[in-house]
Wavefront OBJ file of the C-alpha trace (Angstrom):
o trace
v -102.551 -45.121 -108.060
v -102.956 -41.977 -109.834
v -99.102 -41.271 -110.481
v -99.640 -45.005 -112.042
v -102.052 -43.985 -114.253
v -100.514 -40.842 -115.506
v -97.155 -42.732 -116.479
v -99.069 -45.263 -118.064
v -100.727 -42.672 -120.139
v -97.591 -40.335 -120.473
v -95.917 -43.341 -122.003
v -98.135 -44.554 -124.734
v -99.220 -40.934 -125.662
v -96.869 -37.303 -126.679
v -98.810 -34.553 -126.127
v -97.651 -31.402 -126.685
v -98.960 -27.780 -126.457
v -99.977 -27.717 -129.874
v -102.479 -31.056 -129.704
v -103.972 -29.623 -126.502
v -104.337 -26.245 -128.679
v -105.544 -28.165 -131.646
v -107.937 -30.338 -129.403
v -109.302 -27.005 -127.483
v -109.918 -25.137 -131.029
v -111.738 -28.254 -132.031
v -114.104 -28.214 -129.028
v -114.655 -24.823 -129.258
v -115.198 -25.038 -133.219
v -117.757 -27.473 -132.451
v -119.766 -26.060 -129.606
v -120.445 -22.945 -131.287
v -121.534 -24.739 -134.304
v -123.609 -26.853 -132.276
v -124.977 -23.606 -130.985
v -125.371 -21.919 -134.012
v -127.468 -24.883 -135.333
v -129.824 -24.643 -132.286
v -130.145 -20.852 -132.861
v -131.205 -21.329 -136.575
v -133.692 -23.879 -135.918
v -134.935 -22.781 -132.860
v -138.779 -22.229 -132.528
v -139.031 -19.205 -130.604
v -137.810 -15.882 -130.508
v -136.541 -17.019 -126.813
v -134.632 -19.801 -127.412
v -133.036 -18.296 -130.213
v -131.829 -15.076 -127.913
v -130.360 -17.829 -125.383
v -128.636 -19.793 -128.603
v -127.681 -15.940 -130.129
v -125.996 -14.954 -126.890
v -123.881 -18.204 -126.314
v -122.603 -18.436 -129.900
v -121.486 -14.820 -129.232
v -119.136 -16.054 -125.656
v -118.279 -19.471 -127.586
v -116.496 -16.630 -130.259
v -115.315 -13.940 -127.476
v -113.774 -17.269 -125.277
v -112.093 -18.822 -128.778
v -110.657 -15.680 -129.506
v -109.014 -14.955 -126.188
v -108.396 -18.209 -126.249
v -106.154 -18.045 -129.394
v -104.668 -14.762 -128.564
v -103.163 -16.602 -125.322
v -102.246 -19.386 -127.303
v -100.593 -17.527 -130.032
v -98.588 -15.820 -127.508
v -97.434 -19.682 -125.618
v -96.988 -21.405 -128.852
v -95.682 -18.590 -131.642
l 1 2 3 4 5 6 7 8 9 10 11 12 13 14 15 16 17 18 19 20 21 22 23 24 25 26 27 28 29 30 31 32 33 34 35 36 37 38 39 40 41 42 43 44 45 46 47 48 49 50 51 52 53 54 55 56 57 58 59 60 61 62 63 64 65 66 67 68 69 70 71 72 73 74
């Protein structure tokens, strides 16, 4: 059923290793934003720490991220 699926899928949709590169710089684009946001507006010197620290390994997991990228792709 699943070997269905995936041909199905495969068929009606080309992805290559630069849309799953472009899709995972996306999502990691966003979640630190999202994080950054939460740090800036957060209400307590607490929360703001925990928001500080995971914008800090959203950026150290992008850029390794892009550095094994860069190396598959370029």
């Amino acid at each position: 059923m699943m070997k269905v699926i995936g041909e199905l899928i495969k068929d009606n949709i080309n992805i290559d290793d630069k849309v799953i590169c472009e899709s995972m710089m996306t999502a990691a684009k966003d979640g630190a934003l999202l994080y950054l946001n939460s740090a800036i507006t957060s209400t307590t010197p607490e929360l703001r720490a925990i928001y500080t620290a995971a914008v800090g390994q959203m950026l150290e997991g992008d850029a390794a991220s892009q550095h094994c990228l860069s190396r598959k792709i370029g």
